[in-house]
VMD Tcl script that draws the C-alpha trace (Angstrom):
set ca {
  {-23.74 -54.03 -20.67}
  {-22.04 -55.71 -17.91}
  {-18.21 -55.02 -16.93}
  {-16.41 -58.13 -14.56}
  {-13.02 -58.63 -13.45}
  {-11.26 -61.84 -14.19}
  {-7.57 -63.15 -14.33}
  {-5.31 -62.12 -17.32}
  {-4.78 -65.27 -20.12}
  {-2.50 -65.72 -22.55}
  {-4.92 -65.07 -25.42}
  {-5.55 -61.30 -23.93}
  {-1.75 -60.70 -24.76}
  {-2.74 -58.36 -27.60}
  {-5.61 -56.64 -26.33}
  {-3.95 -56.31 -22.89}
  {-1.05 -53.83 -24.87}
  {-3.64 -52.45 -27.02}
  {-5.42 -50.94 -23.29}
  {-1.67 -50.06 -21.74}
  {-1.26 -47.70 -25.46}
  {-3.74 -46.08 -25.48}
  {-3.96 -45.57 -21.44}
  {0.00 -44.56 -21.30}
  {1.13 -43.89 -25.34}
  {4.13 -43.11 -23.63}
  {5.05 -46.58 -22.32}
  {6.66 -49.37 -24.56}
  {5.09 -52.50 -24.24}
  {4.65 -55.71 -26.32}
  {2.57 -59.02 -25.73}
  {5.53 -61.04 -25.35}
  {6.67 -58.82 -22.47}
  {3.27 -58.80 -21.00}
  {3.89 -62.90 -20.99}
  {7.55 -63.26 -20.11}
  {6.84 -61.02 -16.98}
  {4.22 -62.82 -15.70}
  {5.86 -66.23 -16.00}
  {9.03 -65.08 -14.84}
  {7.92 -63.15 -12.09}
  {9.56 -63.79 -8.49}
  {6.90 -65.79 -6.04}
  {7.70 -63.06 -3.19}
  {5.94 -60.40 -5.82}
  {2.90 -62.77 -5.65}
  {2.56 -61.21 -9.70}
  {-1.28 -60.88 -10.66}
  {-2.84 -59.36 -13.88}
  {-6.36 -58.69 -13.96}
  {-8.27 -57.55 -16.49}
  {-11.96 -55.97 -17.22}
  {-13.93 -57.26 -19.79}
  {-17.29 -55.53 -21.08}
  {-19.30 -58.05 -23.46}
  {-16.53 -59.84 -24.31}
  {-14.46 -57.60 -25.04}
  {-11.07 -56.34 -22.84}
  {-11.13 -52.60 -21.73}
  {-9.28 -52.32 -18.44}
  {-5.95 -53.71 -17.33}
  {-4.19 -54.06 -13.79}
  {-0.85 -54.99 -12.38}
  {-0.84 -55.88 -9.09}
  {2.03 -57.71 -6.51}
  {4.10 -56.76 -4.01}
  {7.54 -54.59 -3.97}
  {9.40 -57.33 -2.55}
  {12.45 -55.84 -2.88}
  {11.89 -52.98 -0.97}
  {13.36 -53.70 2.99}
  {9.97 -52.22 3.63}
  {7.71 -55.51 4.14}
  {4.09 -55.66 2.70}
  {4.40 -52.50 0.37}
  {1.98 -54.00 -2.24}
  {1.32 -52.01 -5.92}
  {-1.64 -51.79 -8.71}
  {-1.12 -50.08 -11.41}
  {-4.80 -50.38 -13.14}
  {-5.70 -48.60 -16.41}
  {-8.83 -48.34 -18.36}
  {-9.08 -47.39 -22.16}
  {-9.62 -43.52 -22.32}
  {-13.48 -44.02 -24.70}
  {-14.13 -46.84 -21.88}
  {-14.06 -45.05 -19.18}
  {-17.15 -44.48 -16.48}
  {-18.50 -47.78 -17.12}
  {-16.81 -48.89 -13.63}
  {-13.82 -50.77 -15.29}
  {-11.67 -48.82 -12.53}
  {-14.24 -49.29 -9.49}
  {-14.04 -53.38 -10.04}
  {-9.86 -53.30 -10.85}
  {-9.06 -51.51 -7.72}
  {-11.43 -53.34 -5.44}
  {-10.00 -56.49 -6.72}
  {-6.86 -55.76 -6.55}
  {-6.84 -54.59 -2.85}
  {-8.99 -57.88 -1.58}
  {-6.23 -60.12 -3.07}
  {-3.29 -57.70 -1.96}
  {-4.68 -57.84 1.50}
  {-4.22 -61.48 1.48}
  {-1.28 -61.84 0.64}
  {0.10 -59.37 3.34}
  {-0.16 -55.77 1.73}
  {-0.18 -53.30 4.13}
  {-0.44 -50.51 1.56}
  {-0.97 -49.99 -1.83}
  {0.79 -47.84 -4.03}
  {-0.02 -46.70 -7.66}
  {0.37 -44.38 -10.24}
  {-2.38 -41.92 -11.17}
  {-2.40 -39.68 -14.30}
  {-1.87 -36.26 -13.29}
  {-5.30 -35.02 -14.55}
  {-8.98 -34.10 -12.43}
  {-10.65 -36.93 -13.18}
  {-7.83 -39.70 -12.27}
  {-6.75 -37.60 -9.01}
  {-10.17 -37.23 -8.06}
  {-10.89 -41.67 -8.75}
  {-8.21 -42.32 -6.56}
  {-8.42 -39.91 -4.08}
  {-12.29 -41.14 -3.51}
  {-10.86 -44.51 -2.64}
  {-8.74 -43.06 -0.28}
  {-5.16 -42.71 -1.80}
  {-3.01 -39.99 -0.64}
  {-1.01 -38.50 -3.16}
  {3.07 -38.46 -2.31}
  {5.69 -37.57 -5.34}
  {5.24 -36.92 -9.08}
  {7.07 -38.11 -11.66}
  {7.10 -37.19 -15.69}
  {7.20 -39.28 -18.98}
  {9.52 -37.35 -21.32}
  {9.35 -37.93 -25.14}
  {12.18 -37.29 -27.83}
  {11.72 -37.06 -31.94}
  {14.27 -39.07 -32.33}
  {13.48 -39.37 -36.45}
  {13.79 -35.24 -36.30}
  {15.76 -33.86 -33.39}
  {19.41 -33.12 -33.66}
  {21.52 -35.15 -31.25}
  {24.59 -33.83 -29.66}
  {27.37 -35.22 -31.69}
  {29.18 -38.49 -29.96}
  {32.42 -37.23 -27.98}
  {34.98 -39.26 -27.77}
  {35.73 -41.46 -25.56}
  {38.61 -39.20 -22.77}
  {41.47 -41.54 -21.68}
  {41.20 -44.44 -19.94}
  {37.26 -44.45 -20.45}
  {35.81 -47.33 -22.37}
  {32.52 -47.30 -24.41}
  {30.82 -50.62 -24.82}
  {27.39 -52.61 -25.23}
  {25.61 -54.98 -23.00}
  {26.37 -57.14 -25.53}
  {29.82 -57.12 -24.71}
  {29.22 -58.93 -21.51}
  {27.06 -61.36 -22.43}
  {29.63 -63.99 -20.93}
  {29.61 -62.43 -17.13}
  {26.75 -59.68 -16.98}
  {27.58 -59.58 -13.21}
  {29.24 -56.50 -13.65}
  {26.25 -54.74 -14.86}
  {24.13 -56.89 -12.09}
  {26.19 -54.42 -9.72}
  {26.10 -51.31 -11.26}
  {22.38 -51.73 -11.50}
  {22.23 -52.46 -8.08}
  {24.22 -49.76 -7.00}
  {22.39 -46.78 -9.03}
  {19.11 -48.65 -8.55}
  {19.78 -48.13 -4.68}
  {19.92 -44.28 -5.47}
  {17.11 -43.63 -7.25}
  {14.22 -41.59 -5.58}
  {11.10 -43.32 -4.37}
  {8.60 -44.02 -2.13}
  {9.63 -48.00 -2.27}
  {13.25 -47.91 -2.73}
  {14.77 -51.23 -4.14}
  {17.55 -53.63 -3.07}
  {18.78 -55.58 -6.03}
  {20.86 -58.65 -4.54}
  {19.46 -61.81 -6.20}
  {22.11 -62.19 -9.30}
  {19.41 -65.20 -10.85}
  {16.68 -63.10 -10.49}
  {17.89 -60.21 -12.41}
  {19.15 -62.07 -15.16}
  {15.75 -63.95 -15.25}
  {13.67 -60.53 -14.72}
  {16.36 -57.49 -15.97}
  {19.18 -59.66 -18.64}
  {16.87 -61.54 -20.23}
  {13.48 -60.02 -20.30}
  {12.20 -59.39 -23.77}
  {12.85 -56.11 -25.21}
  {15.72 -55.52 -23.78}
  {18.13 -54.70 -26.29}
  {21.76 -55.26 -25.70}
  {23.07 -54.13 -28.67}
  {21.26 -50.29 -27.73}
  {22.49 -50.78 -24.16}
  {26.11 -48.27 -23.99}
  {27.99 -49.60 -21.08}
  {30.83 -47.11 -19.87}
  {34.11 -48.80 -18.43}
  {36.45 -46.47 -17.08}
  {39.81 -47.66 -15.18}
  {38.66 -51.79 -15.90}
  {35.18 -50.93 -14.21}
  {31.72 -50.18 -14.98}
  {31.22 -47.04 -14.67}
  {27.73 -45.89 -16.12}
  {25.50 -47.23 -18.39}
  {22.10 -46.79 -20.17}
  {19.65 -49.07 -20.68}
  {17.74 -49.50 -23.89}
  {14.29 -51.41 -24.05}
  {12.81 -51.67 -27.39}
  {9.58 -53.08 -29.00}
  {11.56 -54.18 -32.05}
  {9.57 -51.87 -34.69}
  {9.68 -47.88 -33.80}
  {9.71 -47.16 -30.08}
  {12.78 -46.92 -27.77}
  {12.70 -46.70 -23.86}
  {15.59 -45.78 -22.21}
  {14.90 -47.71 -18.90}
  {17.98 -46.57 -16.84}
  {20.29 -44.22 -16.81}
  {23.01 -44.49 -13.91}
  {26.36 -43.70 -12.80}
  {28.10 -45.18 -9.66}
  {28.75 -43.10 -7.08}
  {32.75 -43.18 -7.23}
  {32.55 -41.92 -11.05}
  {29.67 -39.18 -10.55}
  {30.44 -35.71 -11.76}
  {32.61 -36.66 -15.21}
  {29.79 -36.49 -17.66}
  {29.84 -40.43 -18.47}
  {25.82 -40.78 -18.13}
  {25.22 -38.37 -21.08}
  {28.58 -40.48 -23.07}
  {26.37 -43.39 -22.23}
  {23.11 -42.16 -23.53}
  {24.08 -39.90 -26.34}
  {25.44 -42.98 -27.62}
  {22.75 -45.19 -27.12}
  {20.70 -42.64 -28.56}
  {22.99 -42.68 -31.56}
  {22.27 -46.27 -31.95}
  {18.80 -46.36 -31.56}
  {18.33 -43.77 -34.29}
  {20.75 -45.67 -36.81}
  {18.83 -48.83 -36.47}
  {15.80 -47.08 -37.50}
  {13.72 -46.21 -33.79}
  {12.03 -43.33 -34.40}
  {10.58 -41.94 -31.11}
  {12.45 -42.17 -27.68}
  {10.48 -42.29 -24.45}
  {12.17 -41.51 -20.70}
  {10.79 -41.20 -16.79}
  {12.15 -39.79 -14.36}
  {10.94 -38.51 -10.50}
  {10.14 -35.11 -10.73}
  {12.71 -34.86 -7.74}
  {15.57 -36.18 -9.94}
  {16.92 -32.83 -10.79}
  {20.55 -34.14 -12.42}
  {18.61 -36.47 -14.80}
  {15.92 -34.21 -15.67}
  {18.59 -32.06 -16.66}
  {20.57 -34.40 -18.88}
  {17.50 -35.21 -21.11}
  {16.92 -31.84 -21.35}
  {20.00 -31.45 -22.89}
  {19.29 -34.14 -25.00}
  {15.94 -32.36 -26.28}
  {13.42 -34.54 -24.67}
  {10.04 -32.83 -23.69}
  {7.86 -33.72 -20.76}
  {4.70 -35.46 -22.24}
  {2.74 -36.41 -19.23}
  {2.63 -35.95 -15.02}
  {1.99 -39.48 -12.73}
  {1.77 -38.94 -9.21}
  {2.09 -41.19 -6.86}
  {-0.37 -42.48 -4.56}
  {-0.75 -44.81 -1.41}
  {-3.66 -45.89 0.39}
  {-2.83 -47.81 3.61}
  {-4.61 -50.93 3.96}
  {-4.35 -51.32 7.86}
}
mol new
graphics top color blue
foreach p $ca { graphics top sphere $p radius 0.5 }
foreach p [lrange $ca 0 end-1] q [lrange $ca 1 end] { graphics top cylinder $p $q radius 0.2 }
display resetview
């Protein structure tokens, strides 16, 4: 049996999201995210997909590009993943290799990636010569079964909206984004400041679901919100959770979030899915109050390339 890497096509949609679930069960993906991301992709990420193919059929994934908006230049990222009863047939080997000789080109200076915390995916990457840096957990929530905290009201002068309320002028959510996105611990920190880009990329991506997305207003500004990302059958992702910095300390991420969660559960989502840095102690804390469980470890790796 013979394994080679090739470009991603549109026709490997499906069996590209059938590899990421059972890789990461904890991730929500669909096939028309897999396709809107590609195509709407910013040319400074230099976007590739690559997949691994044995006989025909599609057993590895790998998401590679640069982190262009980190004001760190050449920070490049692959993110590859083999099916867990495919694994040892050198899906991995071929990804990675791949992936570095066309990240190189384009001006990586380092790769970064994600690595199951587990002995056999430390030791792959570690072999290849990634250093591991900071760990980060998925976090999972019955949401069918688990008793919510009951919605609070709304205290005075506090507003609780969608992201379907500002579907005239999302700018306002463009900037809180941008603002709690600037917070948020990591090795590549990002600098959100193209408006078109976001609404291409964040606004309009599939799966994002507006009506699940609780936007907190407080004194005519945003305030906090949390995102929701569905795949439109079971599974709900809460993809942010942020407050800006001159409203921090008053409780309005969990208003947010408890009543997204609300949401999600009345429109029939039955399992809720979270990450957060391992070094985020304030969120960690408020889905722990929420119930969620940690369900897996990443860590982080880099390997530099010069």
């Amino acid at each position: 049996m013979t394994v080679i890497v090739r470009d991603f096509r549109p026709a490997d949609a499906e069996a590209w999201v059938q590899v990421r679930r059972a890789a990461l069960p904890y991730m929500v993906t669909t096939p028309e995210q897999v396709l809107r991301d590609l195509a709407d992709a910013h040319p400074d990420k230099h976007y590739r997909l690559l997949v691994a193919e044995e006989d025909g059929e599609l057993i590895g994934t790998a998401q590679v590009g640069i982190a262009y908006e980190t004001p760190e230049p050449g920070q490049g990222f692959c993110n590859p993943y083999t099916r867990p009863d495919r694994m040892g047939r050198g899906a991995g080997s071929l990804l990675v290799r791949t992936a570095e000789e066309y990240l190189a080109g384009v001006g990586a200076v380092a790769v970064h990636t994600w690595v199951l915390d587990a002995p056999a995916h430390r030791a792959f990457a570690e072999k290849r010569g990634y250093v591991a840096s900071r760990p980060a957990h998925f976090l999972h929530l019955d949401l069918a079964n688990s008793t919510l905290p009951p919605l609070r009201k709304a205290p005075a002068g506090v507003e609780l909206l969608t992201a379907a309320d500002f579907e005239d002028d999302p700018r306002p959510l463009f900037e809180a984004d941008a603002e709690t996105t600037a917070d948020e611990p990591s090795d590549t920190p990002s600098e959100l400041t193209d408006y078109e880009d976001w609404l291409t990329t964040t606004w309009r991506r599939p799966g994002f679901d507006h009506g699940l997305t609780s936007v907190v207003v407080a004194d005519g500004e945003v305030a906090a919100f949390s995102v929701a990302e569905t795949d439109g059958l079971t599974r709900y992702w809460s993809g942010m959770t942020g407050t800006r910095r001159a409203f921090r300390g008053r409780g309005l991420a969990k208003l947010a979030k408890n009543d997204s969660l609300h949401r999600a559960r009345a429109a029939g989502y039955t399992d809720a899915y979270t990450g957060n840095d391992a070094g985020n102690g304030p969120m960690l804390a408020i889905n722990t109050w929420f119930g969620y469980e940690i369900c897996a470890t990443e860590v982080r790796h880099v390997h530099r390339l010069t």
